[in-house]
C-alpha positions, 0 to 999 in steps of 0.5 A: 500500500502506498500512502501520502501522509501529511508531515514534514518529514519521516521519523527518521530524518537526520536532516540538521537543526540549522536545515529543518528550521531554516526550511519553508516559512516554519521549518519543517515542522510547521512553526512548532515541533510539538506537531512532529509528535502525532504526526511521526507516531501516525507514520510509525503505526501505518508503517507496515512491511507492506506498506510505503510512506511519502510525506507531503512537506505540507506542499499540500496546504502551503499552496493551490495544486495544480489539477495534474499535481493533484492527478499525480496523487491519484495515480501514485498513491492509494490513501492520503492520510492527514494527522492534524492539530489545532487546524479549525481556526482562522489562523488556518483557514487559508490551509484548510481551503486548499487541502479541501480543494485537493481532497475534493479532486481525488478518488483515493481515500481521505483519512484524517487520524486526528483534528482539534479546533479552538472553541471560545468561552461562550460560544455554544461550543461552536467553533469561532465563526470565521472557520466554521464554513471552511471546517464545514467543508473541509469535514464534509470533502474527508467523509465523501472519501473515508467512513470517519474523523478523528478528533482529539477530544470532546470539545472539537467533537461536539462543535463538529455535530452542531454543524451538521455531522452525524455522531458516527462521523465523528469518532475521539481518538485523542492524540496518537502522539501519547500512544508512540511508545514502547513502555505500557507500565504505570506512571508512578512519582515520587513524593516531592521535588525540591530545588535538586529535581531535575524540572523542565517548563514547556513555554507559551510565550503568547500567553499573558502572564507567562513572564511572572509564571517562569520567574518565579519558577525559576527563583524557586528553582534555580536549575530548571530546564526550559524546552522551546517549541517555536521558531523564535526560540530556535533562532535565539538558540542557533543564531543568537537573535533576541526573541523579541515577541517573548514577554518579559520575564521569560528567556529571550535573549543571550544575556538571559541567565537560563542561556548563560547557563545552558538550560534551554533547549529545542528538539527538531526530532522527537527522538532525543526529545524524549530521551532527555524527558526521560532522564526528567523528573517532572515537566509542567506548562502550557504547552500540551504535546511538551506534557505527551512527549513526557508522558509518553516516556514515563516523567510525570507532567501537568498541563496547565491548560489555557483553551479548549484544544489543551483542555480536551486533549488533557481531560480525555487522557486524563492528565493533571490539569488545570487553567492558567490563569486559575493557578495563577491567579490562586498562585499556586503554580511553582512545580511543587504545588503541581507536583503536589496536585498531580495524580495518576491514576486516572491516567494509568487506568484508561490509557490503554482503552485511548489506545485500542480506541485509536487502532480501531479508528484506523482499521475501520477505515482502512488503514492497517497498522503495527499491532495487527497480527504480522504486521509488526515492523521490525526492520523499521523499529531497528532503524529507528532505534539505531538512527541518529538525528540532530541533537538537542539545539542549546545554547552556545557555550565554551563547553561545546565547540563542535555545535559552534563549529556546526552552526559556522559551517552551515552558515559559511556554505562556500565562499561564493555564497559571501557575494550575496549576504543582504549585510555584512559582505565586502562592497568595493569603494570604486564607483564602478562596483555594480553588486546587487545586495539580494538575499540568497533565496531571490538570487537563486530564484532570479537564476531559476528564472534566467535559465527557464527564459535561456533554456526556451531561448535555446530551444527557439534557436535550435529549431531556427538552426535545424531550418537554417541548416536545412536551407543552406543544405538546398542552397548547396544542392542548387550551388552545385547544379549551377555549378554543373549548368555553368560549366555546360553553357561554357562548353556549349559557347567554345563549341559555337565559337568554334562552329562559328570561326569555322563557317566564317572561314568557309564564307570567305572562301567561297567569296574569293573563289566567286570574286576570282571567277567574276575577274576571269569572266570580265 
């Protein structure tokens, strides 16, 4: 079986941070890397040895597909499959649109694993208004090509039945990234942390409050870790630039005492992000796929949830929660006081129900997967398990030379790539310098352009030099026969010539023998 999955890129890429984030307008993980988590766990579970995976680099819904483009996914794939998040929003309506418009153009099966939208405080549990249509038909185009959605939670559920859904078009699967994992056995913690536990906080910088949330867990914990999820805080992390739509109060800058002293973090592959949550005695923020990618590896977590699309998620996996701006407005929000709150039990004892209710959810349309009988992958598991990706991106420090000389090197590319920085290149005085200063991107698109219009110039003037060619063969011919005709026509004139002397030679003759006879006569 062939399918198309919506992802950026395959579990086992080891493509470099510095590449991953630089690539398209959010990297290849689509402005945040908590979305490589449900995303990798799809592509592992569909994984079966009969079955190949392509991901679609979210070309998809980046852009309007051509109808050939959207006829070549017909004929070279027998399912497209797409793990969404929080996509009924907006935010994303523009996206929605054009996946909707390929999905409505295909006769392939459409699944989608999983969705979740955004729904307002007093709304009615209707989704915001301005993707409601959008939602509508982008649901409506996934069940013309599959029995079912999933979607994360009861929230997202019910919105979708007030638009018009039937109760079972719409199935809850929570989050497959919470099922990505080879460890069943109960979450368990200790009884308390102190200021020595090994904490990490998974930051919302969008969120009010956050500024006076993360210092006063830093005070009271000094050592605390910080695991960014945005592209903003990779660039603080790879380049050094200020994070300048954080809020005070949480690290933003190379001063910040968190990157002086190496304690923050981004993971472009979710393999050593859950191999350093693992080693984690506790994570808590607002960040929902932070808390999953901990949970899934077996370090407590907490959500403190700030909307529907982390509020549904945590209550259908049953995972300690509670609102932001409750805790804090409560102050009751340093990890000890959540630590405290934290009970498992609920957790433990459904998650293999949330499980089975996902697998079944694949089966029933179509898809099998790795827990069937014999489907198990070993061959993959192996290289997964074997594979190395890029490591955490952290902050420069004295201590790790090679990711500075990493970080150098992808910047340095070549030394032609110098005559094109938009900044910072070397610019001659002499007025006779005529360098454009153009970005690296544009020029290489300004070349793709000048060899497109050559390439067409050239073929234009092959087809001109074949006629010309042709031409001057006739020309050559008919060269040749004048030639011929010429020398003809001069053989001809010397046999005239000849033939005229001649006869001029017979008349005088003959007129001086008539003249000689005239004499004798006269």
């Amino acid at each position: 079986m062939r399918l198309l999955l919506r992802a950026g890129r395959p579990p086992h890429d080891e493509t470099s941070s510095e590449t991953a984030v630089a690539w398209s307008g959010g990297g290849n993980f689509s402005s945040n890397t908590g979305n490589m988590l449900a995303s990798d766990a799809v592509y592992r579970f569909l994984n079966t040895p009969d079955t190949s995976i392509i991901c679609d680099a979210y070309v998809p819904e980046s852009r309007r597909l051509t109808l050939s483009e959207i006829e070549s996914i017909n004929s070279d794939f027998d399912a497209y499959v797409l793990p969404l998040s929080n996509a009924l929003r907006p935010g994303f309506s523009r996206a929605l649109e054009n996946l909707t418009y390929v999905i409505e153009r295909l006769n392939i099966p459409v699944i989608v694993p999983c969705v979740g939208g955004n729904v307002l405080p007093g709304s009615e549990g209707q989704l915001r208004e301005g993707v409601r249509d959008i939602a509508y038909r982008f649901v409506r185009a996934v069940l013309d090509h599959s029995s079912s959605v999933g979607v994360r939670g009861d929230i997202t559920r019910t919105a979708l039945l007030k638009l018009g859904f039937h109760d079972d078009e719409i199935v809850v699967v929570g989050t497959p990234a919470l099922y990505d994992t080879q460890d069943d056995s109960a979450l368990e913690k200790t009884d308390s942390i102190d200021a020595e536990s090994l904490l990490t906080i998974d930051l919302n910088s969008d969120i009010e409050g956050m500024g006076t949330f993360y210092t006063e867990n830093e005070r009271r914990y000094p050592t605390i870790s910080t695991v960014f999820q945005t592209v903003a805080g990779a660039n603080l992390l790879l380049w050094g630039m200020e994070a300048r739509s954080f809020p005070e109060g949480i690290p933003r800058t190379v001063r910040s005492a968190a990157y002086v002293e190496n304690r923050l973090r981004l993971f472009t592959n979710p393999k050593p992000w859950k191999e350093y949550l693992k080693e984690r005695d506790f994570v808590f923020g607002p960040r929902i796929h932070g808390a999953v990618a901990a949970l899934a590896v077996g370090t407590p977590a907490y959500v403190l949830t700030v909307d529907s699309r982390t509020k549904e998620i945590a209550e259908y996996h049953s995972i300690p929660n509670k609102p932001f701006h409750e805790a804090l407005a409560s102050g009751s929000f340093l990890a000890g006081d959540l630590y405290e709150e934290a009970d498992y039990a609920a957790f433990n004892s459904q998650k293999s129900q949330s499980k089975e209710n996902f697998l079944t959810f694949l089966t029933a349309n179509g898809l099998h997967h790795i827990d069937e009988p014999g489907q198990e992958n070993k061959d993959y598991q192996l290289l997964l398990d074997r594979f190395m990706p890029a490591p955490a991106v952290t902050p420069l420090t004295p201590d790790d030379p090679s990711a500075l000389a990493q970080r150098l090197n992808w910047l340095r590319q070549d030394r032609d790539f110098d005559h094109w920085r938009p900044f910072g290149a070397f610019r001659p005085e002499t007025s006779l310098y005529r360098g454009k200063v153009e970005s690296p991107q544009k020029a290489i698109t300004q070349l793709c352009r000048r060899d497109e219009i050559v390439t067409h110039q050239l073929s234009a003037q092959r087809h001109e030099i074949v006629a010309l060619a042709r031409r001057i063969e006739r020309l050559q011919t008919s060269n040749e026969q004048y030639r011929r005709d010429i020398g003809e026509l001069r053989a001809t004139e010397a046999r005239i010539d000849h033939d005229v002397k001649g006869l001029e030679g017979n008349i005088l003759i003959r007129l001086t023998r008539k003249i000689k006879r005239m004499i004798k006569r006269g």
